[in-house]
mmCIF file of the N, C-alpha and C atoms, coordinates in Angstrom:
data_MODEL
# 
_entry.id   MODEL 
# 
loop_
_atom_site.group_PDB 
_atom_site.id 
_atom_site.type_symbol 
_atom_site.label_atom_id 
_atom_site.label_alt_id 
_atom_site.label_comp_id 
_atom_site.label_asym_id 
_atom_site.label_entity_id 
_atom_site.label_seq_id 
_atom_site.pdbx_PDB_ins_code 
_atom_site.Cartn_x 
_atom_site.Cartn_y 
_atom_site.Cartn_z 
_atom_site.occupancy 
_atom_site.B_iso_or_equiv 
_atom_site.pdbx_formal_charge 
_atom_site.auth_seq_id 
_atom_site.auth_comp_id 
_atom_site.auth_asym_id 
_atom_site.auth_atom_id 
_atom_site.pdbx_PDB_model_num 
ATOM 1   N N  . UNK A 1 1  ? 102.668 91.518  131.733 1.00 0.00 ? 1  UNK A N  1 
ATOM 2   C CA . UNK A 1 1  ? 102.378 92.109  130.446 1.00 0.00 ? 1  UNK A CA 1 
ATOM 3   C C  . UNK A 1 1  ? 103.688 92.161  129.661 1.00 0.00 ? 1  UNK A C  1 
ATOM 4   N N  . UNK A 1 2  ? 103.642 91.756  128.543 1.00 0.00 ? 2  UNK A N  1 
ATOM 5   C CA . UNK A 1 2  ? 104.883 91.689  127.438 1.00 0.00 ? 2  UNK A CA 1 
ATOM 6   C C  . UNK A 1 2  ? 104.946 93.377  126.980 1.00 0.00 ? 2  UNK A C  1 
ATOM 7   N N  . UNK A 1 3  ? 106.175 93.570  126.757 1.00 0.00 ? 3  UNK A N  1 
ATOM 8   C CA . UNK A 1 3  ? 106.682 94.487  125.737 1.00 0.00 ? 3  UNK A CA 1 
ATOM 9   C C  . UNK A 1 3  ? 106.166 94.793  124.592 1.00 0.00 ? 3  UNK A C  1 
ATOM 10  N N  . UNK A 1 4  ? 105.624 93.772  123.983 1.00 0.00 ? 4  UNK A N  1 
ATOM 11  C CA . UNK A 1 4  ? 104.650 93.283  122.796 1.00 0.00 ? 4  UNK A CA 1 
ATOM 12  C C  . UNK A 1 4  ? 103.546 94.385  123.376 1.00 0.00 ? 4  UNK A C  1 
ATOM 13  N N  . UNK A 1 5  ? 102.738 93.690  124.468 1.00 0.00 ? 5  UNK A N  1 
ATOM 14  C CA . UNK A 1 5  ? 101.255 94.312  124.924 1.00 0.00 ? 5  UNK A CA 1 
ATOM 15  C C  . UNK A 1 5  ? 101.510 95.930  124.951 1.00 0.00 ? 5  UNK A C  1 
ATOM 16  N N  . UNK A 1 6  ? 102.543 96.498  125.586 1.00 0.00 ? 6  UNK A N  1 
ATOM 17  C CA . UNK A 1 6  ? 102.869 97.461  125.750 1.00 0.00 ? 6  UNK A CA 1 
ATOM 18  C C  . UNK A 1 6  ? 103.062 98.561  124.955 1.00 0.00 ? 6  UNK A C  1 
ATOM 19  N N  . UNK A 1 7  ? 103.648 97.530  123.910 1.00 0.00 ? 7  UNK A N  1 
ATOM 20  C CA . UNK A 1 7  ? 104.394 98.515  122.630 1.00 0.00 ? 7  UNK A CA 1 
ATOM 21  C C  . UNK A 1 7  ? 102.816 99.181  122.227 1.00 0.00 ? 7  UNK A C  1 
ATOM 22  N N  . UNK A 1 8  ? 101.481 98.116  121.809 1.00 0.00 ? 8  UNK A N  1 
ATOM 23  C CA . UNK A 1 8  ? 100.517 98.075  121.176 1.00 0.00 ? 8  UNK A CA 1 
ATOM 24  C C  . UNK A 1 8  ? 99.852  99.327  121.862 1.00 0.00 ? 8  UNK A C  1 
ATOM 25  N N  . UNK A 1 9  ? 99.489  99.033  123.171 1.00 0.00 ? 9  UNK A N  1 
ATOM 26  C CA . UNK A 1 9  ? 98.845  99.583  123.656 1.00 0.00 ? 9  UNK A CA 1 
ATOM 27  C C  . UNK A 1 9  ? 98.908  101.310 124.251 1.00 0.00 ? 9  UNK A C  1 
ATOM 28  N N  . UNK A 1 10 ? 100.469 101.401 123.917 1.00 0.00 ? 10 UNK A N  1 
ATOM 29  C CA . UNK A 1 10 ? 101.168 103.038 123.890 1.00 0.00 ? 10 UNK A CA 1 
ATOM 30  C C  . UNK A 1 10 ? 100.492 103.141 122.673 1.00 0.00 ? 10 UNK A C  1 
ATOM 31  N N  . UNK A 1 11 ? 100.556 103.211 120.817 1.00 0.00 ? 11 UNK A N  1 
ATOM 32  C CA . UNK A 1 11 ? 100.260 103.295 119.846 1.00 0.00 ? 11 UNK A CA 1 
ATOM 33  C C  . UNK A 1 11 ? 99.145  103.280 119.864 1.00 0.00 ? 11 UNK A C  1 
ATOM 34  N N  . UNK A 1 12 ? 98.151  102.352 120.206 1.00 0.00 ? 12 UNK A N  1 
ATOM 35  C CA . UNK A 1 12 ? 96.430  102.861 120.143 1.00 0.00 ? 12 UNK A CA 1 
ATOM 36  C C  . UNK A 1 12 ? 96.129  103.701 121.287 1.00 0.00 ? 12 UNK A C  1 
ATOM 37  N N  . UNK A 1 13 ? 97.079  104.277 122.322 1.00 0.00 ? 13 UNK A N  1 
ATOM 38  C CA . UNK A 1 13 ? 96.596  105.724 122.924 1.00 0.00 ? 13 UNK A CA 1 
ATOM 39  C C  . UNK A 1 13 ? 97.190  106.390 122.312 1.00 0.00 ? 13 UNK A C  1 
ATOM 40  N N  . UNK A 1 14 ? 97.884  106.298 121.384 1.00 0.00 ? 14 UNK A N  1 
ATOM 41  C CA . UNK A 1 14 ? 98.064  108.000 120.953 1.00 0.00 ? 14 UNK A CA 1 
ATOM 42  C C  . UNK A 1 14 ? 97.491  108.411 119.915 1.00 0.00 ? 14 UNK A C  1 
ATOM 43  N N  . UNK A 1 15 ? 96.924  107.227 119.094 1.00 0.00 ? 15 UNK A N  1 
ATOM 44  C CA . UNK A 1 15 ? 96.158  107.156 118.479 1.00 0.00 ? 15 UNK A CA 1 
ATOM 45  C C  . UNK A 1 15 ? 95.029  107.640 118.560 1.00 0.00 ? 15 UNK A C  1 
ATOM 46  N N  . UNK A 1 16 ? 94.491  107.455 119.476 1.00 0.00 ? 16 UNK A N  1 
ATOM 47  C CA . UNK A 1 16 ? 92.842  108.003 120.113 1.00 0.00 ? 16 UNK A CA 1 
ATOM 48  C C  . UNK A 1 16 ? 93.327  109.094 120.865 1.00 0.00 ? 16 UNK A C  1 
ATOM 49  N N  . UNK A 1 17 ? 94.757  109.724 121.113 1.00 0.00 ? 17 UNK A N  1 
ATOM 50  C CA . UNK A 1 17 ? 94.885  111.533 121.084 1.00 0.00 ? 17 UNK A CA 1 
ATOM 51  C C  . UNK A 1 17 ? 94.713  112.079 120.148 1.00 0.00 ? 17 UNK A C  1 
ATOM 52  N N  . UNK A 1 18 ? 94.923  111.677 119.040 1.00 0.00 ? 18 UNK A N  1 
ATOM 53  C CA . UNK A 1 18 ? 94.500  112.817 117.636 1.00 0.00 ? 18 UNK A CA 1 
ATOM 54  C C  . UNK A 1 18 ? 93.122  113.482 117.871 1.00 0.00 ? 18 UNK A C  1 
ATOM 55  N N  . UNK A 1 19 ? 92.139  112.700 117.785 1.00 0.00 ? 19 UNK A N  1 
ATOM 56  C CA . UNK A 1 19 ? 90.977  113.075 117.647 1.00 0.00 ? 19 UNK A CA 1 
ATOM 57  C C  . UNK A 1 19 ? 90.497  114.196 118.626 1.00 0.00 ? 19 UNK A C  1 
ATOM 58  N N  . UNK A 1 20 ? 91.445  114.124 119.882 1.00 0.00 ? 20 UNK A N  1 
ATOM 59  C CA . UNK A 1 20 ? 91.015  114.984 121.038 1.00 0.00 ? 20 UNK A CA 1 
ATOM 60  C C  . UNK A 1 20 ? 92.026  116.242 120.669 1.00 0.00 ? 20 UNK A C  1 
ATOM 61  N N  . UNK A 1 21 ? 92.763  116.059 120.073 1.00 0.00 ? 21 UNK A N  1 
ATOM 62  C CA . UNK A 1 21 ? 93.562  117.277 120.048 1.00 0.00 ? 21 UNK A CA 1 
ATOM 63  C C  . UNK A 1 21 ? 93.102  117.921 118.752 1.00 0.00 ? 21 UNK A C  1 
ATOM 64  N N  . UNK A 1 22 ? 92.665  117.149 117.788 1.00 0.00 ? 22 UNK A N  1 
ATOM 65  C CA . UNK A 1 22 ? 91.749  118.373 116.717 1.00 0.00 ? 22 UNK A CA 1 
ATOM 66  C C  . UNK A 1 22 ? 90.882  118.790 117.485 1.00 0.00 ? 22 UNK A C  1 
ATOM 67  N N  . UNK A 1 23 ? 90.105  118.280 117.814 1.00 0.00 ? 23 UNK A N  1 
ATOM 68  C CA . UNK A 1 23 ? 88.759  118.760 118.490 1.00 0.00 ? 23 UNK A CA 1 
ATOM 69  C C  . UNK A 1 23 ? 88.937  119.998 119.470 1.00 0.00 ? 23 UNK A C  1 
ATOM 70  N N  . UNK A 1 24 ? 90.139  120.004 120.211 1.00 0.00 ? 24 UNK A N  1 
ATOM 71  C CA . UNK A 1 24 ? 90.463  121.266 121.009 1.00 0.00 ? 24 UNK A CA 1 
ATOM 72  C C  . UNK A 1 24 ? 90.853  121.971 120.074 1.00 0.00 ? 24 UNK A C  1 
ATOM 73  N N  . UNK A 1 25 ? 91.668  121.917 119.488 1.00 0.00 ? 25 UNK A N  1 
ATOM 74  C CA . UNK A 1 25 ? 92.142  122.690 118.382 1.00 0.00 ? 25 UNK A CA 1 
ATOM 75  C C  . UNK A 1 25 ? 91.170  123.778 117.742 1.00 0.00 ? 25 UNK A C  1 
ATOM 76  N N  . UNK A 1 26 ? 90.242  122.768 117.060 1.00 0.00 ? 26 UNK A N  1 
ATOM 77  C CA . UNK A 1 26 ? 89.043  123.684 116.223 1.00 0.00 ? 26 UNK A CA 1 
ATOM 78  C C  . UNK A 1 26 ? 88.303  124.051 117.176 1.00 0.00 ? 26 UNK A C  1 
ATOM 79  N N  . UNK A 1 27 ? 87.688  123.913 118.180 1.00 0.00 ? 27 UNK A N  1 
ATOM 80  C CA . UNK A 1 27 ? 87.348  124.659 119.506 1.00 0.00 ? 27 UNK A CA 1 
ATOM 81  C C  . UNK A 1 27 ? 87.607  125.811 120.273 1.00 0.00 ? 27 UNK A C  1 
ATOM 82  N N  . UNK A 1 28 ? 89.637  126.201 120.134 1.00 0.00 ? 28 UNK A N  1 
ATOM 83  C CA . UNK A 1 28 ? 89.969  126.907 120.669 1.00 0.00 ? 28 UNK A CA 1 
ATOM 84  C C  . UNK A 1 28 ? 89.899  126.772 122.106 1.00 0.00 ? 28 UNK A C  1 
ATOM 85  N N  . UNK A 1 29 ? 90.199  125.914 122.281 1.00 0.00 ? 29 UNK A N  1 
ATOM 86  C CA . UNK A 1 29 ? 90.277  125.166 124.021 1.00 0.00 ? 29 UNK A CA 1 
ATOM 87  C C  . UNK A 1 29 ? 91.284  124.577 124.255 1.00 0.00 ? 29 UNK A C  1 
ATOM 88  N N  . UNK A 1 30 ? 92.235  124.570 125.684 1.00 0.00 ? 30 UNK A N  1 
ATOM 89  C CA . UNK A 1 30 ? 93.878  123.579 125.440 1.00 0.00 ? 30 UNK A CA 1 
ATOM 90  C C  . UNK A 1 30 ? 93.258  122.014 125.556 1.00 0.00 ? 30 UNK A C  1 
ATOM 91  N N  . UNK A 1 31 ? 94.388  121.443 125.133 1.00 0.00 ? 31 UNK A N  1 
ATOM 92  C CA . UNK A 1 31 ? 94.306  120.005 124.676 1.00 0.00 ? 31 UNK A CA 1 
ATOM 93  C C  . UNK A 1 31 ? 94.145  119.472 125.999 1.00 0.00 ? 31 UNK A C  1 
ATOM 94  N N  . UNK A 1 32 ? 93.586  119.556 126.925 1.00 0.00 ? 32 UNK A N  1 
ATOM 95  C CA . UNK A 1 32 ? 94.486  118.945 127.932 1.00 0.00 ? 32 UNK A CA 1 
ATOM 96  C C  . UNK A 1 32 ? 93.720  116.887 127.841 1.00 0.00 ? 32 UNK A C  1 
ATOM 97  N N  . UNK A 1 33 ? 92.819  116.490 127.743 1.00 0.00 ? 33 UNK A N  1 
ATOM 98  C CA . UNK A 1 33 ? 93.114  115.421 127.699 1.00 0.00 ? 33 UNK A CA 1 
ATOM 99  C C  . UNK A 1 33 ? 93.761  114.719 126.582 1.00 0.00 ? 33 UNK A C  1 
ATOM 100 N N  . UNK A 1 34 ? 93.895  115.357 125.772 1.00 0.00 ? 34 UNK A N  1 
ATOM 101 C CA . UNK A 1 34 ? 94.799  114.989 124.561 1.00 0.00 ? 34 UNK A CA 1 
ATOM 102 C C  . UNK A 1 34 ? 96.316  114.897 124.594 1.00 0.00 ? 34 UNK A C  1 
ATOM 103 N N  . UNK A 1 35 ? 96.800  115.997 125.292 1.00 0.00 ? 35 UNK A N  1 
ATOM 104 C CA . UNK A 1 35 ? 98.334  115.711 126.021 1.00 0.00 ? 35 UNK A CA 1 
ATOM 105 C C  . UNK A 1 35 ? 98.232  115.049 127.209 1.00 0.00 ? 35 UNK A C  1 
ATOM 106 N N  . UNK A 1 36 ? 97.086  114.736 127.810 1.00 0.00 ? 36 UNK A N  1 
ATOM 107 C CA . UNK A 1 36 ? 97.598  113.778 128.569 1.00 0.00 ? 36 UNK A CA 1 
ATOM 108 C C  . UNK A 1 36 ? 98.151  112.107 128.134 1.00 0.00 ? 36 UNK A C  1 
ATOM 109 N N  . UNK A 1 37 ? 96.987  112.118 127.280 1.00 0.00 ? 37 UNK A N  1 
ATOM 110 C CA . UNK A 1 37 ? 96.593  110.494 126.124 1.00 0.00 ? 37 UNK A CA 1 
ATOM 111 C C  . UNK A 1 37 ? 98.004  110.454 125.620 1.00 0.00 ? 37 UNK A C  1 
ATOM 112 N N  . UNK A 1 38 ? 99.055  111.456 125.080 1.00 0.00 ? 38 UNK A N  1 
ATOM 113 C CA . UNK A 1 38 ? 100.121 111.408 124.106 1.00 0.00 ? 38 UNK A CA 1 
ATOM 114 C C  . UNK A 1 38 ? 101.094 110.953 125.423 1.00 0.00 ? 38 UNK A C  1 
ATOM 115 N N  . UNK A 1 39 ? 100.750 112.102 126.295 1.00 0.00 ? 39 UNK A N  1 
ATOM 116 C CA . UNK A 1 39 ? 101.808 111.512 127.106 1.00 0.00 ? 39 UNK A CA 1 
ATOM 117 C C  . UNK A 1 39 ? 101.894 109.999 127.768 1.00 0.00 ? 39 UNK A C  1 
ATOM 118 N N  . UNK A 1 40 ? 100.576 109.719 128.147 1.00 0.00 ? 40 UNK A N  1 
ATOM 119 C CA . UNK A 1 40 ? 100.694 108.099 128.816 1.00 0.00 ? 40 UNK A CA 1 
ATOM 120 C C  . UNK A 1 40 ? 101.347 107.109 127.605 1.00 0.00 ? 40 UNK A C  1 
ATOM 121 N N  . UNK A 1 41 ? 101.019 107.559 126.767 1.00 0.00 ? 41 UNK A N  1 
ATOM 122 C CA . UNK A 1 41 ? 101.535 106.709 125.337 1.00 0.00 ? 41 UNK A CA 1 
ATOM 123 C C  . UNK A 1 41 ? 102.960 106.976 125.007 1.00 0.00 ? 41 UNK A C  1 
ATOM 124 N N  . UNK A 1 42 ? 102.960 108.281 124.957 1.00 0.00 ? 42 UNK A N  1 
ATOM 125 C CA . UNK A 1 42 ? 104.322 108.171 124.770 1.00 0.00 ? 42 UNK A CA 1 
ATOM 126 C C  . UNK A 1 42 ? 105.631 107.305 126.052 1.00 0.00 ? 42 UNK A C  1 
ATOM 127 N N  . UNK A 1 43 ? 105.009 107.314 127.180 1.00 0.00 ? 43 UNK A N  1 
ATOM 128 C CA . UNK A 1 43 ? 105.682 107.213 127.904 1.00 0.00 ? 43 UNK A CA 1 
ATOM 129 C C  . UNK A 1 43 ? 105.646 105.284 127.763 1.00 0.00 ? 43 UNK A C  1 
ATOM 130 N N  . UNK A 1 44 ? 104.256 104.814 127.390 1.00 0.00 ? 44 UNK A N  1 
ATOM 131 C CA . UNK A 1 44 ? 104.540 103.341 127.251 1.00 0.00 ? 44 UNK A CA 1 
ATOM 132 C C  . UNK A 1 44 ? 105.346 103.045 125.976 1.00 0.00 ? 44 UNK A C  1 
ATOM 133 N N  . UNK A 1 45 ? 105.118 104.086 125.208 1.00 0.00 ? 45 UNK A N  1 
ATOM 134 C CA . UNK A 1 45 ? 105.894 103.629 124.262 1.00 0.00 ? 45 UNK A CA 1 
ATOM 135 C C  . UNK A 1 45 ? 107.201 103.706 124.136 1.00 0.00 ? 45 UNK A C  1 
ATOM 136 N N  . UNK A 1 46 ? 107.975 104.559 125.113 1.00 0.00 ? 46 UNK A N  1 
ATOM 137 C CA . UNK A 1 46 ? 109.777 104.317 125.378 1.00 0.00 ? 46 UNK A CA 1 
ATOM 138 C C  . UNK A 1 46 ? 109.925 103.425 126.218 1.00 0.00 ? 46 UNK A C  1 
ATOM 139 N N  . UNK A 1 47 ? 108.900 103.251 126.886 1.00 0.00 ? 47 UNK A N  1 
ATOM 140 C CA . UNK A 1 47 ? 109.570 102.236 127.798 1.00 0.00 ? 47 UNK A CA 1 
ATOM 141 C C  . UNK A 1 47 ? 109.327 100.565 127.382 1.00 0.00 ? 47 UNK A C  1 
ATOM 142 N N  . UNK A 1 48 ? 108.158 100.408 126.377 1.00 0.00 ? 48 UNK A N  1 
ATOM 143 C CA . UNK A 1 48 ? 108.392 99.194  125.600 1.00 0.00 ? 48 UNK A CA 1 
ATOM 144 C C  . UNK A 1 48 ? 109.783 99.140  124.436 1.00 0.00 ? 48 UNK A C  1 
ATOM 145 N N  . UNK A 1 49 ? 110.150 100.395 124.002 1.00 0.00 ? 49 UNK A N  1 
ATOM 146 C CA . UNK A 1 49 ? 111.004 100.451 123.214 1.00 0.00 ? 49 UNK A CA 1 
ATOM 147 C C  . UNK A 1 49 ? 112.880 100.299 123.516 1.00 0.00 ? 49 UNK A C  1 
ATOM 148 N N  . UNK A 1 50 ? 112.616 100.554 125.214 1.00 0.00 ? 50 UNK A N  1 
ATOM 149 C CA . UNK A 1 50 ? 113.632 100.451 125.934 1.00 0.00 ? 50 UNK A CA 1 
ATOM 150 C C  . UNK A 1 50 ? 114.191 98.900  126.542 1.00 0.00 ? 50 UNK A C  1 
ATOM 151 N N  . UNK A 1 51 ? 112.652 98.302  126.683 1.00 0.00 ? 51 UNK A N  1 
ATOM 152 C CA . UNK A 1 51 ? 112.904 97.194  127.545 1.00 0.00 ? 51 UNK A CA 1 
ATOM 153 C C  . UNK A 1 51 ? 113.271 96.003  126.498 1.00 0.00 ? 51 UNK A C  1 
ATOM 154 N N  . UNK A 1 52 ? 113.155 95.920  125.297 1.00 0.00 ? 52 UNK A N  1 
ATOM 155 C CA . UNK A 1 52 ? 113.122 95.158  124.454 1.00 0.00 ? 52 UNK A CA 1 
ATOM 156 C C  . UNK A 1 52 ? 114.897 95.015  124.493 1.00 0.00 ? 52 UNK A C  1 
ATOM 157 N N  . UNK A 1 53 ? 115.482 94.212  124.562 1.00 0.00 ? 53 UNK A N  1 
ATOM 158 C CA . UNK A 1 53 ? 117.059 94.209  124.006 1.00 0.00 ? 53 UNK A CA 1 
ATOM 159 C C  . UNK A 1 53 ? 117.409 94.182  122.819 1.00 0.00 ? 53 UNK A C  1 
ATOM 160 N N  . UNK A 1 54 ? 116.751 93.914  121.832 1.00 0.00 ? 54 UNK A N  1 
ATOM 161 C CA . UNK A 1 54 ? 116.772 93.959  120.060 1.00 0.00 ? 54 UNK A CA 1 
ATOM 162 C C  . UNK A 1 54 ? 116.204 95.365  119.575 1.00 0.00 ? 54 UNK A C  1 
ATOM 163 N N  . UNK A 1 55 ? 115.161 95.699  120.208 1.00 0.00 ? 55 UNK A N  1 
ATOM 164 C CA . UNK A 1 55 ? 114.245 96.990  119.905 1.00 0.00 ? 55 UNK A CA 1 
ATOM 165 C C  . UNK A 1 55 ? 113.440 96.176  118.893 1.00 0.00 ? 55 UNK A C  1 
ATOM 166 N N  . UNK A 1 56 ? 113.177 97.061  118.328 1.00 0.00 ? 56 UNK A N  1 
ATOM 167 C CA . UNK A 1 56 ? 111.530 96.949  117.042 1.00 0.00 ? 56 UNK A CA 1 
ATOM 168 C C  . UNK A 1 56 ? 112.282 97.356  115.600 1.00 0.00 ? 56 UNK A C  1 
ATOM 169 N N  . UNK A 1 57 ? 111.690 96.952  114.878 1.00 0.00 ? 57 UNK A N  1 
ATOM 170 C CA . UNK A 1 57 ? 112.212 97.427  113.326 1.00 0.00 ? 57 UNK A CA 1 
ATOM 171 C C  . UNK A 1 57 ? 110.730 98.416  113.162 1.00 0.00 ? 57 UNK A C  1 
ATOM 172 N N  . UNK A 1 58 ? 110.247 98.927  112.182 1.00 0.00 ? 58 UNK A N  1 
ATOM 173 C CA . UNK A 1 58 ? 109.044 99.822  111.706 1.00 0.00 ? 58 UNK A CA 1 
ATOM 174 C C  . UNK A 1 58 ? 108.341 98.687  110.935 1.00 0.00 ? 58 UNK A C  1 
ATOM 175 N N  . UNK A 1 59 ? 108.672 97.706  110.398 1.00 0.00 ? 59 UNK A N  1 
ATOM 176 C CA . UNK A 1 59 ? 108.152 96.215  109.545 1.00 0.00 ? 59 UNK A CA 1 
ATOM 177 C C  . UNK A 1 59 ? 107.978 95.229  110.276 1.00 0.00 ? 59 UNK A C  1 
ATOM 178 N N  . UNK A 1 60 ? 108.220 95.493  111.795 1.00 0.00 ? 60 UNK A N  1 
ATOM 179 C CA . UNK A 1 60 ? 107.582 94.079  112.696 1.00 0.00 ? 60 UNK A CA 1 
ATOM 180 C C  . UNK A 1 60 ? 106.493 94.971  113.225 1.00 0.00 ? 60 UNK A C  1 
ATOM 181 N N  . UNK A 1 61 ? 106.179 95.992  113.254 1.00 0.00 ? 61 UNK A N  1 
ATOM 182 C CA . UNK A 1 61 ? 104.782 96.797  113.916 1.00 0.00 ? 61 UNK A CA 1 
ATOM 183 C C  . UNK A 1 61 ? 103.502 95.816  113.761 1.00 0.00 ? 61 UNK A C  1 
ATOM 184 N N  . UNK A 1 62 ? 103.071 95.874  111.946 1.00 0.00 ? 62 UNK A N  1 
ATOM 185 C CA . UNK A 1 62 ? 102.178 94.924  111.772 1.00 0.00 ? 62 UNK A CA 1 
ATOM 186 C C  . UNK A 1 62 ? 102.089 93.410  112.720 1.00 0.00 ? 62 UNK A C  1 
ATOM 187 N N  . UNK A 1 63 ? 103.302 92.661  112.394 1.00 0.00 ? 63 UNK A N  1 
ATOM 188 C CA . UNK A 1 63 ? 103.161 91.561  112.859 1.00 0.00 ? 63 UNK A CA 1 
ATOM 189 C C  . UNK A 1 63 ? 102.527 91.509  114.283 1.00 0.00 ? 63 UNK A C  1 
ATOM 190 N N  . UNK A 1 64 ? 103.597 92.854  114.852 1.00 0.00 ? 64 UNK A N  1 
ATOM 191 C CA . UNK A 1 64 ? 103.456 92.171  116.281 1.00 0.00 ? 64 UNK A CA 1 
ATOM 192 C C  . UNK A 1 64 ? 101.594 92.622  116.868 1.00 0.00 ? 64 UNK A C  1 
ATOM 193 N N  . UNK A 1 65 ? 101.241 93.845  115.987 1.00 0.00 ? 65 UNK A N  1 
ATOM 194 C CA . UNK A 1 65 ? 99.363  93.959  116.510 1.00 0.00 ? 65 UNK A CA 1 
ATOM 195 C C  . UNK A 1 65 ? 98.709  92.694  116.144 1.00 0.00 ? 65 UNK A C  1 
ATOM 196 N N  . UNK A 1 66 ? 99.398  92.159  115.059 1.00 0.00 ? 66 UNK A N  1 
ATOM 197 C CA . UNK A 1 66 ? 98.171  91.031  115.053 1.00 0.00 ? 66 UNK A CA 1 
ATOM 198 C C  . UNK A 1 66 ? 98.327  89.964  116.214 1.00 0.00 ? 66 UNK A C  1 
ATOM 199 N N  . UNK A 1 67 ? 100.052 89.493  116.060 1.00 0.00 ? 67 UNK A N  1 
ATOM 200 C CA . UNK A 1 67 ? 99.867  88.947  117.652 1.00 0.00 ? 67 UNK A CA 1 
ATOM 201 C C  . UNK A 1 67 ? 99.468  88.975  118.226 1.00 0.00 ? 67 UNK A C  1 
ATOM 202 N N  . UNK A 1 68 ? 99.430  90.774  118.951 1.00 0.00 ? 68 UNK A N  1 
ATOM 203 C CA . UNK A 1 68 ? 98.716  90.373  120.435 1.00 0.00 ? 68 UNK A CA 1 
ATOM 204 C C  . UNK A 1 68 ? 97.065  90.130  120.088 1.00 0.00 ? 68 UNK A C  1 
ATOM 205 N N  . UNK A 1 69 ? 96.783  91.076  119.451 1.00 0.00 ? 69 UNK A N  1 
ATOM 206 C CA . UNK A 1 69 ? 94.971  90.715  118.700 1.00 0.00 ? 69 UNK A CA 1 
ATOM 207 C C  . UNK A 1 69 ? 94.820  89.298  119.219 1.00 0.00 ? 69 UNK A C  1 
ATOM 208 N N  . UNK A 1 70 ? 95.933  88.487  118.698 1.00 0.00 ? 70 UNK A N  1 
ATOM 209 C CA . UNK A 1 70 ? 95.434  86.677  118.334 1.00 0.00 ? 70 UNK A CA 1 
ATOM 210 C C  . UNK A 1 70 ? 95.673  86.640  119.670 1.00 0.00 ? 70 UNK A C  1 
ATOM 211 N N  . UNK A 1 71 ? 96.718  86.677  120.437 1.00 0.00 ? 71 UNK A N  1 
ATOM 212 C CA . UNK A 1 71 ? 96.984  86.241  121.913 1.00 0.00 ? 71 UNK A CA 1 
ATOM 213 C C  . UNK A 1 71 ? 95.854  86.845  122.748 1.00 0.00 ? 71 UNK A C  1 
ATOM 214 N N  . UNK A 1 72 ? 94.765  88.341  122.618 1.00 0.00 ? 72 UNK A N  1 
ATOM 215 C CA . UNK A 1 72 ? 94.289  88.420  123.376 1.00 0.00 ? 72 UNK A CA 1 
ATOM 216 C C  . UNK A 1 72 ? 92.608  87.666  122.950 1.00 0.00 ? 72 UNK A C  1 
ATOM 217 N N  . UNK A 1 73 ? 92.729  87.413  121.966 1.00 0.00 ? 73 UNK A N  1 
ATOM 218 C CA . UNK A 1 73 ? 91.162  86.445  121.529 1.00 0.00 ? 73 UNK A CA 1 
ATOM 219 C C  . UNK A 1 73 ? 91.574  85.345  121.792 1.00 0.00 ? 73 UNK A C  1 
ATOM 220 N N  . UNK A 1 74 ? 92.409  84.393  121.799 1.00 0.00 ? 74 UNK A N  1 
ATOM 221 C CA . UNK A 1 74 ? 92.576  83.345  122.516 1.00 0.00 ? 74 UNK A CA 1 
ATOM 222 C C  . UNK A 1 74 ? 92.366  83.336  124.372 1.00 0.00 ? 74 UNK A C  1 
# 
């Protein structure tokens, strides 16, 4: 798995933590699968951010989701 796959795939889990952590929120219940979701993400996401030797700019983000998108429909 690329750095690429990695980077993506930290960002759409933490992504799909929001929703769980309002939802506890307005509930009044702890987050807990919601900090878990941030954490697995967060954690792919330093370590794609680490392994890279250039790192990421905030303006290659786009590029690189569509990449993998295209690399994983191929």
């Amino acid at each position: 798995m690329s750095n690429d796959q990695i980077l993506v795939i930290g960002i759409i889990i933490c992504a799909l933590a929001i929703p769980s952590l309002l939802a506890a929120y307005s509930e009044s219940r702890p987050p807990r699968a919601g900090a878990i979701m941030v954490l697995i993400g967060g954690v792919l996401l330093v370590f794609a951010l680490t392994q890279k030797p250039t790192g990421y700019r905030f303006d290659e983000i786009p590029h690189i989701f569509v990449q993998v998108i295209a690399d994983v429909i191929r």
